[in-house]
C-alpha positions in Angstrom: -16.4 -12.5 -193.5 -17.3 -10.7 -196.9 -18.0 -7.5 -197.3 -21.7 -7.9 -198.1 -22.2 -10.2 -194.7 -20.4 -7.0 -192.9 -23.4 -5.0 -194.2 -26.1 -6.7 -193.6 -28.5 -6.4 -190.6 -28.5 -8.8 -188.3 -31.5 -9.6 -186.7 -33.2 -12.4 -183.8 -36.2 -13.3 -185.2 -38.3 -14.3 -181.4 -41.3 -16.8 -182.5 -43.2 -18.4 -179.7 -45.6 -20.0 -181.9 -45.1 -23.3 -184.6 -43.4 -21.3 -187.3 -45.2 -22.1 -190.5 -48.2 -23.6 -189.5 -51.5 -21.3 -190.2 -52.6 -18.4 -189.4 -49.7 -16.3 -187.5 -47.7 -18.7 -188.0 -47.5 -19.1 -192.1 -47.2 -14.8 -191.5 -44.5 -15.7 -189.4 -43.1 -18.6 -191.7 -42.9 -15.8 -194.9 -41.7 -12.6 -192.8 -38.2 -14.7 -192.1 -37.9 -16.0 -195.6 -38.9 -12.4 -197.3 -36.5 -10.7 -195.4 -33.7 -13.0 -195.4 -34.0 -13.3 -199.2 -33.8 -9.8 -199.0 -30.6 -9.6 -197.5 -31.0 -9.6 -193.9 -29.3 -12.2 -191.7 -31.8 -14.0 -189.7 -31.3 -15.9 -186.6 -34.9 -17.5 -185.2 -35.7 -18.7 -182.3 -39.4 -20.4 -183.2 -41.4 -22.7 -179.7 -41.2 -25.0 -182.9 -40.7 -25.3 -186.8 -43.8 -26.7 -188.1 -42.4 -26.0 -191.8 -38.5 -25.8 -192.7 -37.1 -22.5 -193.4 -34.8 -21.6 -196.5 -31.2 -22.9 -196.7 -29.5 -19.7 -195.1 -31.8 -19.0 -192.5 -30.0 -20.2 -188.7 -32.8 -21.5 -186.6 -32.9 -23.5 -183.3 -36.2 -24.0 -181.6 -36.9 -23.5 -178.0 -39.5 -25.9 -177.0 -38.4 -28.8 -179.3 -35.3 -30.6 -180.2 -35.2 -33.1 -182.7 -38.7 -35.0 -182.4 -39.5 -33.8 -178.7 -41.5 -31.2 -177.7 -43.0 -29.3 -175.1 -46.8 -30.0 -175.6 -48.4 -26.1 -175.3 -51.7 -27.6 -174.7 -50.3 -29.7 -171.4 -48.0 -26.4 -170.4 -50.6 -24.1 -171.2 -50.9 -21.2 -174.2 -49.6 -18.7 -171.8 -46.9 -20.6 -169.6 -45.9 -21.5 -172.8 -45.1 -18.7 -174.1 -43.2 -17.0 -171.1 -40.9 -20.4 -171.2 -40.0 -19.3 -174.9 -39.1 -15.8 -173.5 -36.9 -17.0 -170.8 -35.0 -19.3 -173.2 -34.5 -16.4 -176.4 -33.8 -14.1 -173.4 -31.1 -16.4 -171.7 -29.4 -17.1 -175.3 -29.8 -13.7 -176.3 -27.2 -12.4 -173.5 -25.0 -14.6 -174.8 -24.6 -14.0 -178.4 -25.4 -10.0 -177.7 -21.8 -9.1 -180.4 -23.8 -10.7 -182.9 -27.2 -9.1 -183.1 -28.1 -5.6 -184.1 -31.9 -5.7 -183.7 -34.6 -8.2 -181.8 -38.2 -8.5 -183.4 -40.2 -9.9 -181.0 -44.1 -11.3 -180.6 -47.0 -10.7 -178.1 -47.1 -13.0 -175.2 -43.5 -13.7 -175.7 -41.4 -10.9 -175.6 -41.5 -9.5 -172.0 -37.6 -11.0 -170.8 -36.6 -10.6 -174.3 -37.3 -7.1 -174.7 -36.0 -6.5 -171.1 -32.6 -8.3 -171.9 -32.3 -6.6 -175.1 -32.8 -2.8 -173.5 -30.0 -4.0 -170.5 -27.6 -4.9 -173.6 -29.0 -1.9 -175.5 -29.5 -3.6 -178.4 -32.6 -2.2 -180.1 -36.4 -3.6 -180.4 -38.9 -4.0 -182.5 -42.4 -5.8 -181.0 -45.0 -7.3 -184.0 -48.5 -5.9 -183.8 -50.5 -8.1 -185.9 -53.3 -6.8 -184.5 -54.7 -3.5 -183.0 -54.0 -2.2 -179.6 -55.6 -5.6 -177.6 -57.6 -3.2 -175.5 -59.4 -1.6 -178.0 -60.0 -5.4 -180.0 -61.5 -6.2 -176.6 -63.4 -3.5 -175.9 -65.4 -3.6 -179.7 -65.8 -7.2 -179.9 -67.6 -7.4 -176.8 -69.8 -4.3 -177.5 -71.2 -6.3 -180.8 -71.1 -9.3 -179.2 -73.3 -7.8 -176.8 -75.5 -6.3 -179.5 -75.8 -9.7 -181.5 -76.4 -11.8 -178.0 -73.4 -14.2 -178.7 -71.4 -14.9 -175.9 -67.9 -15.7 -176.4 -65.5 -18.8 -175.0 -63.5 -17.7 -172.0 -60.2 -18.7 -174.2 -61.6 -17.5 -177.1 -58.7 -15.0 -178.5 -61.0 -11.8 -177.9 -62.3 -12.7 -174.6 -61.2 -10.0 -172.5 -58.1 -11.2 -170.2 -56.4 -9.0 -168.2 -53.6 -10.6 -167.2 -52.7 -10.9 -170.9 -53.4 -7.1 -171.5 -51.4 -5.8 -168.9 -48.5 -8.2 -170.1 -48.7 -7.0 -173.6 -49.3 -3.4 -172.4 -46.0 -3.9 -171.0 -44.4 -5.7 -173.8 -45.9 -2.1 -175.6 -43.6 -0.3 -173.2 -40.6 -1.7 -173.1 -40.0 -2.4 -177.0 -38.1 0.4 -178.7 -40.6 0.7 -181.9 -44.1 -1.1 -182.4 -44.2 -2.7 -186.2 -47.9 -2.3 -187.7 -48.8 -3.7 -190.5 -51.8 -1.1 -191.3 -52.7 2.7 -190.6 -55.8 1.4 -188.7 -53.6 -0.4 -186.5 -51.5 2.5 -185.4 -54.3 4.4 -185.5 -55.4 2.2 -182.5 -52.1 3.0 -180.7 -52.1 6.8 -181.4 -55.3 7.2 -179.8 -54.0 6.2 -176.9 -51.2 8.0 -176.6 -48.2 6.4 -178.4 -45.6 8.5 -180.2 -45.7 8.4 -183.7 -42.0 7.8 -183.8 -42.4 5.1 -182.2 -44.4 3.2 -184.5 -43.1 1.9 -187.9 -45.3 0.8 -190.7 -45.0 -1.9 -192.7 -47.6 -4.5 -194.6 -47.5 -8.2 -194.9 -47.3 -9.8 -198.4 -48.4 -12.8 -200.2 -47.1 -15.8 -201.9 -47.5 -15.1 -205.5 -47.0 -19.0 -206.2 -49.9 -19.8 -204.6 -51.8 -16.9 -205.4 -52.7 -15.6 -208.9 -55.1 -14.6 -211.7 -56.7 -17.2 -214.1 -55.0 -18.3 -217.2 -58.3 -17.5 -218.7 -61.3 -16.2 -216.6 -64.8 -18.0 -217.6 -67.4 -15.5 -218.5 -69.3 -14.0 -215.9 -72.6 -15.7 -215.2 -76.2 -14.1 -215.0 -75.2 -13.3 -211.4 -72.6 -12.0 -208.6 -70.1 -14.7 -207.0 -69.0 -13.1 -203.3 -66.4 -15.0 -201.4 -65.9 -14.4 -197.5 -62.6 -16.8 -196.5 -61.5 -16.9 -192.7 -62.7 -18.3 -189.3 -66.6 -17.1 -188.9 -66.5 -14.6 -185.6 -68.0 -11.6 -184.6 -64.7 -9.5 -185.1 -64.6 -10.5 -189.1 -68.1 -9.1 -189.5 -69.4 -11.8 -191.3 -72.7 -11.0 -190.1 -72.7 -7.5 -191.8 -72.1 -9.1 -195.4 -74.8 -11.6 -194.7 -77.5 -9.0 -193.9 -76.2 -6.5 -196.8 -76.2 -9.4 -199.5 -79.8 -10.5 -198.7 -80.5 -6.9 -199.2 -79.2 -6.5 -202.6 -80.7 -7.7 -205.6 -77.2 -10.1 -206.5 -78.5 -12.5 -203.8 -81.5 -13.2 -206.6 -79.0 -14.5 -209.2 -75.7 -14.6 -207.9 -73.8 -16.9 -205.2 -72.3 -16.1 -201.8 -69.7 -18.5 -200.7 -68.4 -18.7 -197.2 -65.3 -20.7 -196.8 -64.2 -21.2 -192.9 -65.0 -22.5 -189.1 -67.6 -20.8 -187.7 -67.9 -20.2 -184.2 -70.8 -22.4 -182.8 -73.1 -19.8 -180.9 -72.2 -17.3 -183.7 -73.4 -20.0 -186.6 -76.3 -20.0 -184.1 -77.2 -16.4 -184.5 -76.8 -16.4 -187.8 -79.4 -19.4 -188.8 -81.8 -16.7 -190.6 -79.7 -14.9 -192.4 -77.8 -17.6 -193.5 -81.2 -19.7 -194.8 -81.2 -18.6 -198.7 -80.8 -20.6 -201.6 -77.7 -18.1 -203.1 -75.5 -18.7 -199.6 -73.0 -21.7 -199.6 -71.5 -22.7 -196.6 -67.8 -24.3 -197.4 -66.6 -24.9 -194.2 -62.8 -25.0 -193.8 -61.4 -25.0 -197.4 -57.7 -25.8 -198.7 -58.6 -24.8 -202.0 -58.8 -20.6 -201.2 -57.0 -19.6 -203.8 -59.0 -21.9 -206.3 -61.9 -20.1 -204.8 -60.5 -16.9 -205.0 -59.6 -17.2 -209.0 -63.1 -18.4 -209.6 -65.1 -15.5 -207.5 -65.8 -11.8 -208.9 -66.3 -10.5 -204.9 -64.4 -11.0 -201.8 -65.8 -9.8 -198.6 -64.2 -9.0 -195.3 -66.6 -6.0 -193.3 -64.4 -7.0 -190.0 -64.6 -4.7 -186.8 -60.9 -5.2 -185.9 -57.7 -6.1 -188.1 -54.3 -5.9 -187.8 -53.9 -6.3 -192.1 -56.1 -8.8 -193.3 -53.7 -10.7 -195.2 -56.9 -12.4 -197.5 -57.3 -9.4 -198.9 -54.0 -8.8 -200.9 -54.4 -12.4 -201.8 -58.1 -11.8 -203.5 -56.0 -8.9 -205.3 -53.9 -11.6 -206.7 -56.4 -13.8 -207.7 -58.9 -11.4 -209.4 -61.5 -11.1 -206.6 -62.0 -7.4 -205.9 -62.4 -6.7 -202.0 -65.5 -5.1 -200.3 -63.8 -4.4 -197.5 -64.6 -2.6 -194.1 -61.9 0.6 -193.2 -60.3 -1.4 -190.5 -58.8 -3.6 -193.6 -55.5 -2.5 -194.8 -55.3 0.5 -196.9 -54.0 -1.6 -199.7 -57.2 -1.7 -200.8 -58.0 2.1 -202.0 -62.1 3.0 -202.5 -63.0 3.3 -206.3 -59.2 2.0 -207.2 -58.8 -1.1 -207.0 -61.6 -1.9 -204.1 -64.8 -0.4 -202.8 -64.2 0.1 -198.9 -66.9 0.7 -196.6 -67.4 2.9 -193.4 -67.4 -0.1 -190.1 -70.7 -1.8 -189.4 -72.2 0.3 -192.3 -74.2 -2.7 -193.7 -76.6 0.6 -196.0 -73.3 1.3 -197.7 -71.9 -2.5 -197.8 -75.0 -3.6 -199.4 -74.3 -0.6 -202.2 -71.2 -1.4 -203.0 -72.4 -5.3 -203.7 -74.6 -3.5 -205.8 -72.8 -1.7 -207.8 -70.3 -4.6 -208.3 -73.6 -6.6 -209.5 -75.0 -3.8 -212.1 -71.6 -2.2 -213.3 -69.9 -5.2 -215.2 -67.3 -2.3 -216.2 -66.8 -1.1 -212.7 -66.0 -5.0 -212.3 -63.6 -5.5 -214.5 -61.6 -1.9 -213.9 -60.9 -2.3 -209.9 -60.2 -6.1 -210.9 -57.5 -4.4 -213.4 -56.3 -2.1 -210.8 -55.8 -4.9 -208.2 -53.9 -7.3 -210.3 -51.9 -4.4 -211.0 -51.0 -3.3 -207.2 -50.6 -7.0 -206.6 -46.2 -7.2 -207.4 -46.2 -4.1 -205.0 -47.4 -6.4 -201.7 -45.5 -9.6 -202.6 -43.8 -11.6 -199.6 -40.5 -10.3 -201.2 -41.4 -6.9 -201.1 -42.8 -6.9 -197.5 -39.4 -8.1 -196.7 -37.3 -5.2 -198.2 -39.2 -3.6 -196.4 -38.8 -5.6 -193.0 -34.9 -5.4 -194.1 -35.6 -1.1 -194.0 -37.4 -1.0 -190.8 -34.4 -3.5 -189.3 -31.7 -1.1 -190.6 -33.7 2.1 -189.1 -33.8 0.9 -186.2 -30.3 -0.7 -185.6 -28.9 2.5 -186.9 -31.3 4.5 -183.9 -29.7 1.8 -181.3 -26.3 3.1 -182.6 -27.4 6.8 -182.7 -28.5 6.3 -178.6 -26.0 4.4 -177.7 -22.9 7.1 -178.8 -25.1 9.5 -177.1 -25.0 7.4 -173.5 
C-alpha cells in the first residue's frame, strides 16, 4: 500500500436508495464521486446503482446482484430500507480494520449506526432535510391554511413510526451532516449540540450547468423560472400570488417546470389562470431553462439546501429565494432572499428585478462568480474534511476508553 492510500480516509458510504437516479439519489450519485475524486476512499453499499460510479470507487449493492433485484414497491419503502441496514450492518462487522468512518441515510441507518458505535468506529447521519418533526409540523399548518389535503404516503405526511425511527437514527449517529444553517437551525432548537452538527453544502455539476455563450437581450419583460415537484412545502403558491401582484406579470413570463401535486394544482386553478404563467410539466431541459431565464424562484417552507438554487447561480438565473434556502444565496449579493411566507416582500423583490435592469445584471455577476465555490468537487473536499474530523474524534475517544 502507498503512502498516499495510508492517508486517506476511508469511508462506507450507506445508500438505501437507487444511487444516481433523481432527486436524492443524483445527490447521492455526486457526493461519492466528489469526494472520492477528492481523495477519499469510498466503499458504498447503494439498495441499487441506477448509474455507474467512477472507476476507483468499490461498490456492491445490497438489494440487487447482477440484473436481480429486490422490488421496493413489492417489499415496501420502509421494509426496504431496514433490509439495506441489516445487510451494510452485517458486512460492516466484518470489514470493521478497514473503515475509519460510516455516513449513513434516514430510514436506513438504525443497525448501521448501532454496529458502528459497538466497533466504535465513528458516524456521520445525512440530513437532507430539516429535523422531520418540524417539516411535519409546517407543512401541515399551510396545508391546513390552503385546504389541501395531503396523500397518506406523501413524503410530508406526518408518520410516526418513521419519526421516532429517525429520531433515533438522530441519537445514535456521532455527528449530524447538514447541508444549510436553516437545517441545523432546526436541530438546535430542539436541543442538539452544536458540536454535534457539522456543516457542509451540496454542489453542482458544472458540465451540465452553466452561463450562455452569449445571453440574448432581455425582452420588454421579466422571465421567472420555478423548477421542482409543485407541493405545498416549495411554496410555489407564494410566488404565484406575489407575481400576479407585480407589474412583470404584465410583460414578462413565469414558467413553472415540474409535477404538481393533483389537489395542490387544484387549489391553485386561479392563480395559475393568466396569460404570463406557463405550465412546463416535468422538463429535462432545466438547465436550458435556467440559461434562458433572468429569475428563479424557490419561496419553500422547508429545505434541507435546495440544490436548484446553486444550479440557477450557474446558469445566470438570479434566485428569489425564501430564508429556509441555503445561505449560498446572500440578500443584495448575489440573490434577493425573502422573510418565509412573506408574499408583500416576495412580490418586491420581483419588482425590483423587473425595474432595475442594473440590479439584474450585478447579482447575476455576483452569482456566476460564487458558482466555482459550490461545485460537486468542492462540496467533496469538503465531505473529505468532515470525514477526516470525525475519524480523527473516533481516534481521540477511543485512546480515552
Amino acid at each position: 500500500m502507498s503512502t498516499r492510500e495510508r492517508d486517506q480516509v476511508r469511508a462506507l458510504y450507506s445508500f438505501p436508495h437507487k444511487i444516481g437516479a433523481g432527486r436524492i439519489c443524483y445527490t447521492a450519485w455526486h457526493q461519492v464521486a466528489g469526494t472520492a475524486e477528492a481523495g477519499a476512499r469510498m466503499t458504498v453499499f447503494p439498495g441499487v446503482v441506477h448509474r455507474a460510479l467512477p472507476v476507483g470507487v468499490a461498490v456492491k449493492p445490497t438489494l440487487a446482484r447482477g440484473r436481480w433485484r429486490i422490488p421496493y414497491r413489492a417489499l415496501g419503502r420502509v421494509k426496504a430500507l431496514a433490509l439495506h441496514d441489516r445487510i451494510v450492518a452485517r458486512r460492516l462487522a466484518k470489514m470493521a480494520a478497514e473503515i475509519d468512518v460510516v455516513h449513513t441515510w434516514p430510514l436506513g441507518a438504525l443497525e448501521t449506526l448501532r454496529t458502528a458505535r459497538s466497533l466504535g468506529i465513528p458516524t456521520v447521519l445525512e440530513r437532507p432535510n430539516a429535523h422531520t418533526a418540524f417539516a411535519y409540523a409546517v407543512v401541515r399548518e399551510e396545508c391546513e391554511r390552503l385546504g389541501v389535503a395531503l396523500p397518506d404516503d406523501h413524503e410530508h405526511a406526518y408518520n410516526e413510526t418513521i419519526l421516532r425511527k429517525e429520531e433515533q437514527e438522530y441519537e445514535l449517529a456521532d455527528f449530524l451532516l447538514c447541508p444549510s444553517e436553516f437545517t441545523a437551525k432546526t436541530f438546535l432548537d430542539r436541543g442538539y449540540p452544536a458540536e454535534k452538527l457539522l456543516r457542509h453544502f451540496y454542489g453542482y455539476d458544472e458540465t451540465t450547468f452553466f452561463p450562455p455563450a452569449q445571453r440574448a437581450p432581455r425582452g420588454e419583460g421579466l422571465t421567472m423560472l420555478f423548477v421542482g415537484v409543485a407541493a405545498v412545502r416549495k411554496g410555489l403558491h407564494f410566488a404565484l400570488e406575489a407575481w400576479r401582484r407585480s407589474p412583470a406579470s404584465e410583460h414578462g413570463k413565469f414558467l413553472i417546470a415540474g409535477d404538481f401535486l393533483p389537489a395542490y394544482r387544484e387549489r391553485l386553478a386561479e392563480l395559475l389562470d393568466h396569460p404570463s404563467i406557463e405550465v412546463l410539466g416535468h422538463r429535462d431541459d432545466v438547465a436550458d431553462l435556467m440559461r434562458t431565464s433572468d429569475a428563479f424562484v424557490l419561496p419553500t417552507i422547508e429545505e434541507g439546501f435546495g440544490l436548484v438554487c446553486t444550479e440557477a447561480l450557474a446558469c445566470g438565473a438570479v434566485p428569489l429565494v425564501s430564508e429556509a434556502c441555503t445561505e449560498i444565496c446572500q440578500h443584495e449579493v448575489n440573490a434577493l432572499v425573502h422573510p418565509i411566507a412573506d408574499v408583500d416582500t416576495l412580490t418586491a423583490h420581483i419588482t425590483r428585478l423587473h425595474e432595475d435592469t442594473q440590479l439584474l445584471e450585478s447579482l447575476r455577476a455576483a452569482g456566476l462568480r460564487t458558482a466555482p465555490e459550490v461545485t460537486w468537487a468542492t462540496a467533496g473536499q469538503r465531505l473529505r474534511e468532515l470525514y477526516e474530523a470525525a475519524a480523527a474524534a473516533g481516534a481521540q475517544r477511543r485512546l480515552a476508553a
